[in-house]
N, C-alpha and C positions, 0 to 999 in steps of 0.2 A: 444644212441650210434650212430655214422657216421661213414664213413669208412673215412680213413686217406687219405689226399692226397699224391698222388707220389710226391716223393724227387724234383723233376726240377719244378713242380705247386707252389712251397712254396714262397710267398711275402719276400723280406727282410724286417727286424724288422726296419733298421732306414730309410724308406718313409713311407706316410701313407699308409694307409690300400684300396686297389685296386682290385676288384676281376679278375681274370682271370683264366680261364678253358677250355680244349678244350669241342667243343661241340658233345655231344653224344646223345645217344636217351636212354629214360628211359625204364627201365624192367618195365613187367607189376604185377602189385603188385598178390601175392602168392594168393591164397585163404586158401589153408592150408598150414600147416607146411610142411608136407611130399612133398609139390610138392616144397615148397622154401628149403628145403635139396637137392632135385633132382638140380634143380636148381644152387644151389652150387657147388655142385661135378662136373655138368656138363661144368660149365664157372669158375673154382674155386674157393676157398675159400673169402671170402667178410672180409675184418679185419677194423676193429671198434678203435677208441681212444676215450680219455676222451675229452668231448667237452669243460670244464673248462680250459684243457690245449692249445686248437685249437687255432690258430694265428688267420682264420677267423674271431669268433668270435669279435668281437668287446664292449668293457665295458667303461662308462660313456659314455662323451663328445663324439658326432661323429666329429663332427668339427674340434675339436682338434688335434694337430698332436702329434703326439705319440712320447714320445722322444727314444733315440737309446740307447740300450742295452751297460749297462755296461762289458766293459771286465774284465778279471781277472788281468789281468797283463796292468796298466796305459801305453799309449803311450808315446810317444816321449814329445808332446807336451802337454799333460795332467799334467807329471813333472817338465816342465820350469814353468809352470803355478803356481803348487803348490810351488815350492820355489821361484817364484816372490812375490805368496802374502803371503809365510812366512820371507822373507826380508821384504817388508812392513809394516808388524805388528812387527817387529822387530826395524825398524826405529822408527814406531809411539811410541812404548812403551820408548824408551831410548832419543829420545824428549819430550815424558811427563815427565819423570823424571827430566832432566834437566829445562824445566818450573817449576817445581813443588819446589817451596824452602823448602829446608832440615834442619834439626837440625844442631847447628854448631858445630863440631870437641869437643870431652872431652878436659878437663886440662890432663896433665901428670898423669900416674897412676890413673887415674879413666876410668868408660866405663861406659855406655847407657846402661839404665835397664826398658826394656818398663813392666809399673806398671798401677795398675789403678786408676783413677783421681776421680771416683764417690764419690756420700755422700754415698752408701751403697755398699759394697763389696760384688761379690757374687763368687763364685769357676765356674773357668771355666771346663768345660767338652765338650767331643764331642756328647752327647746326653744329652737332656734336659729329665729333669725328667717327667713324665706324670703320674698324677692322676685323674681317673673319680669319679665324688662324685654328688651327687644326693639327692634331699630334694624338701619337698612338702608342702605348705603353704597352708594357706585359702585361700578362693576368696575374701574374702570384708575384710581382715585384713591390715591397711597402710602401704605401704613400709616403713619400717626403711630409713634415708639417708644412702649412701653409706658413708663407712668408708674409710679414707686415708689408699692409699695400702701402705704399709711397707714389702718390702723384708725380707725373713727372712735373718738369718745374718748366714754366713758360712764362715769355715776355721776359721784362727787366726789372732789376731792384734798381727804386730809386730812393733815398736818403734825404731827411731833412733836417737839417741841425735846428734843438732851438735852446736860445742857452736863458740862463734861470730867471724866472723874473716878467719872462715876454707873454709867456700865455696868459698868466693872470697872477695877481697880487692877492696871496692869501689874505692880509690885514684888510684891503678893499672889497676882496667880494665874499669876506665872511659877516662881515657888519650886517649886511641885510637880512643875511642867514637866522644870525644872532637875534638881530630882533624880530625877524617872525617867532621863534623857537623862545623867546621870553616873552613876547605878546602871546602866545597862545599860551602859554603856561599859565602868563596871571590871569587871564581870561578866562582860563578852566578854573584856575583856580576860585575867583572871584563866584564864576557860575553852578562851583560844588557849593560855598558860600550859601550863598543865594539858595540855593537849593534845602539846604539842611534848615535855613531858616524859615523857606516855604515850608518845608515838611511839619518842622515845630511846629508852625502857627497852623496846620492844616491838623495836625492831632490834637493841639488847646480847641479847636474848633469841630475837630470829631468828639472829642472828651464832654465838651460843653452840649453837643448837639445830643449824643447817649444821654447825656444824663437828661437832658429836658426829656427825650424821649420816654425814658424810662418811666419818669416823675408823668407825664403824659397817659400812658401806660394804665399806670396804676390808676389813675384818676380815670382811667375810660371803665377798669376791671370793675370797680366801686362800685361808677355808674350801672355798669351789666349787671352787677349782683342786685345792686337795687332796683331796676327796672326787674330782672328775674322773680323776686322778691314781690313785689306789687303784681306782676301778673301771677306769683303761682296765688296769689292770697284774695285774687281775685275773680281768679280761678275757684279755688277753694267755696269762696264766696257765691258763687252762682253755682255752682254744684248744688252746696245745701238748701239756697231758694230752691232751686228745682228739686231735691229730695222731699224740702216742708210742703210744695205746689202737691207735689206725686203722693204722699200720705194723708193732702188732705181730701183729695178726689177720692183717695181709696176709701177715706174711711165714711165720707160721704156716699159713697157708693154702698156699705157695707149697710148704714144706717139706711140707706132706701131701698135694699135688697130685703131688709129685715124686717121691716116696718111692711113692703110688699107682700113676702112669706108670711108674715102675723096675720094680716088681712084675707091672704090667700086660703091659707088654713084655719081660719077662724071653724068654719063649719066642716071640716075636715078631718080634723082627731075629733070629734065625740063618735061623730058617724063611725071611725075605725076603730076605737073601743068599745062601742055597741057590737060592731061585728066579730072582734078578737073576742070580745067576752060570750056571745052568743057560739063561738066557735070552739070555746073549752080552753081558749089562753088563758084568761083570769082564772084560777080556782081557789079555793081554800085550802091552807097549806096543811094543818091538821089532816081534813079530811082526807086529802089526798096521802096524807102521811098513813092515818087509817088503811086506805083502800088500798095501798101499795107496801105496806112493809106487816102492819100486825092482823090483820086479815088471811093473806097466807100463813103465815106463821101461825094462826089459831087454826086453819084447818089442819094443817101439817101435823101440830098438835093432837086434833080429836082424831084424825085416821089412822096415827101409832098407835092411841089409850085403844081406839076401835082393832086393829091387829095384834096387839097385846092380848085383847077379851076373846077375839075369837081362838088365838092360840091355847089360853087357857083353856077352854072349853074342849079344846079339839085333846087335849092334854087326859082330861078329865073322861072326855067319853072313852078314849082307849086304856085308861087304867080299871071304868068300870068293868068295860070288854074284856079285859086282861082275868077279874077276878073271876067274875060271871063265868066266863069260859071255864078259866082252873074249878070252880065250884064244881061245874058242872060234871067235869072232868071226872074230879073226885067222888060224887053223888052217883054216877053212872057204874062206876065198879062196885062189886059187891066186897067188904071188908073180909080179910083173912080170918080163920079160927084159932090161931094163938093170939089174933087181939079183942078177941069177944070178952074174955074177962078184963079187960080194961077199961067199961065202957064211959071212968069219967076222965079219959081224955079224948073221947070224942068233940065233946064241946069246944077243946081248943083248937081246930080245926075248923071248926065251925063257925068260931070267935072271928075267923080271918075276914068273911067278909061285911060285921058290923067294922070292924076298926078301917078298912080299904074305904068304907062308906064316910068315915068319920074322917079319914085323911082326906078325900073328895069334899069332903065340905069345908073342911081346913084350907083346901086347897082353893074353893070356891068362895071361902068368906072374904079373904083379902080381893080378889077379884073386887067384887062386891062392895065393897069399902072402897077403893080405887076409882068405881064409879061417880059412891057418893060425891066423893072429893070433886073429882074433875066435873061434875053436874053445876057446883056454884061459880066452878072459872065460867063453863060453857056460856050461863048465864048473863055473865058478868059482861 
């Protein structure tokens, strides 16, 4: 048991479930009974409900929302409701009838006798008869086959003769038959008819329509090529104006660039071919020819004839050395006495160093000669 909450704490039943309570401090729990009576009388009575009935409480689903309490008395809108959707079900049901094809109308003096059509008749009633019946066989003995059920048979047969002629007259109630079934024949007929001659005249009038199209078509292509045609050429056209505009700035420009530079430079190149020429750019081509190819080459020239002469010379002093020496040589010993009586081949001996002298000047005139020669290049 809890104590009930006060009337203004109570949740309404259609939101969900919320707790809220002011907040208070709790008693402290009794130890005996006598002091939780004390207790009672002192701050009043404590009343208690069933916690089954507590709104608190919460049962199944917490998630779920609780739906909202039925009144006794339907609203306003709870009643349009309920006779919307019993018009509805009143529509649907008197539309399925009408789908649903009926028995057709009796002959005169007769009526509809709904009977039953089975091979076994059996009595209707509002409760079926029920019998429990119970039976107990072996365990290893064959089942018999099942025997065909046969209803038992209830009530009475009752017989009605009807002899030929009375229910209905073939000749009379096929006439009608007849001619639905030839009115609808020629009616289809008539409306296949009909149909194939719409179709004809709908293709003479698609055929007619293609071909304008087509012819359409073509006369629109023409158009596009020729409009095409005029714009690229007019295109073309304003290209080239703007190419003649752009060549002639350019050259305009080039012409006053030129005519600037002329002016500009006017006093400009003399001054820089005073300078280049004061610098050794300009020369004479001769002379420089001179001073750079037959100049060397004339010294080259007189320092060989010059190494030539002194070799000669150097040639010349060691052949006189050579005789000189030998003279000497020979002048220094005294002659043997088996050549005392020979004394006129002394001279040949002695002959050797007029002819060494004479080859030395042999030797020394071409020299000599060589110079003269080379004297009037040197000059030259």
């Amino acid at each position: 048991m809890v104590p009930i909450r006060a009337p203004e704490l109570t949740v309404p039943a259609d939101v969900p479930y919320s707790f809220c309570s002011q907040p208070r401090s709790l008693l402290p729990r009794p130890k005996y009974r006598e002091q939780s009576n004390a207790a009672q009388t002192e701050k009043g009575p404590v009343r208690y409900g069933n916690i089954m009935t507590d709104p608190r409480v919460v049962r199944g689903n917490v998630l779920s929302v609780r739906p909202p309490p039925q009144s006794t008395q339907p609203s306003t809108h709870e009643v349009k409701r309920q006779r919307k959707a019993q018009k509805q079900v009143l529509a649907r049901r008197i539309t399925q009838e009408q789908i649903r094809p009926g028995t057709p109308e009796p002959v005169e003096g007769r009526e509809h006798v709904y009977v039953q059509t089975e091979l076994y008749l059996e009595e209707i009633s509002d409760r079926i008869i029920e019998v429990d019946g119970e039976c107990q066989t072996d365990d290893f003995l064959d089942r018999p086959p099942t025997p065909l059920f046969i209803p038992a048979k209830t009530g009475k047969d009752v017989a009605t003769q009807i002899e030929e002629g009375e229910l209905f007259d073939f000749d009379i109630e096929v006439k009608p038959i007849l001619e639905v079934l030839v009115g609808k024949t020629v009616e289809q007929a008539l409306l296949e008819v009909m149909e194939e001659e719409e179709l004809a005249q709908l293709w003479s009038h698609q055929r007619a329509f293609a071909e304008l199209r087509n012819a359409e078509f073509a006369e629109l292509q023409r158009l596009e090529e020729q409009d095409r045609r005029i714009r690229e050429e007019k295109e073309r056209r304003r290209l080239e104006h703007l190419e003649k505009l752009r060549k002639q700035k350019e050259t305009a420009e080039k012409i006053a660039a030129r005519a600037f530079a002329q002016r500009y430079l006017a006093d400009l190149i003399p001054s820089v071919f005073n300078n280049l020429h004061e610098s050794g750019f300009f020369y004479d081509p001769i002379e420089r020819d001179i001073e750079t190819e037959f100049l060397p080459w004339l010294m080259s020239e007189v320092e060989e004839t010059l190494q030539k002469k002194v070799l000669g010379r150097t040639m010349l002093d060691s052949l006189i050395r050579m005789v000189v020496e030998k003279r000497l040589d020979e002048f220094s010993h005294p002659p043997p006495s088996d050549q005392t009586d020979a004394p006129a081949e002394q001279p040949r001996a002695t002959d050797a160093a007029p002819q060494v002298s004479g080859e030395a000047d042999a030797a020394d005139q071409p020299v000599a000669e060589k110079e003269e020669i080379d004297q009037p290049v040197a000059e030259e």
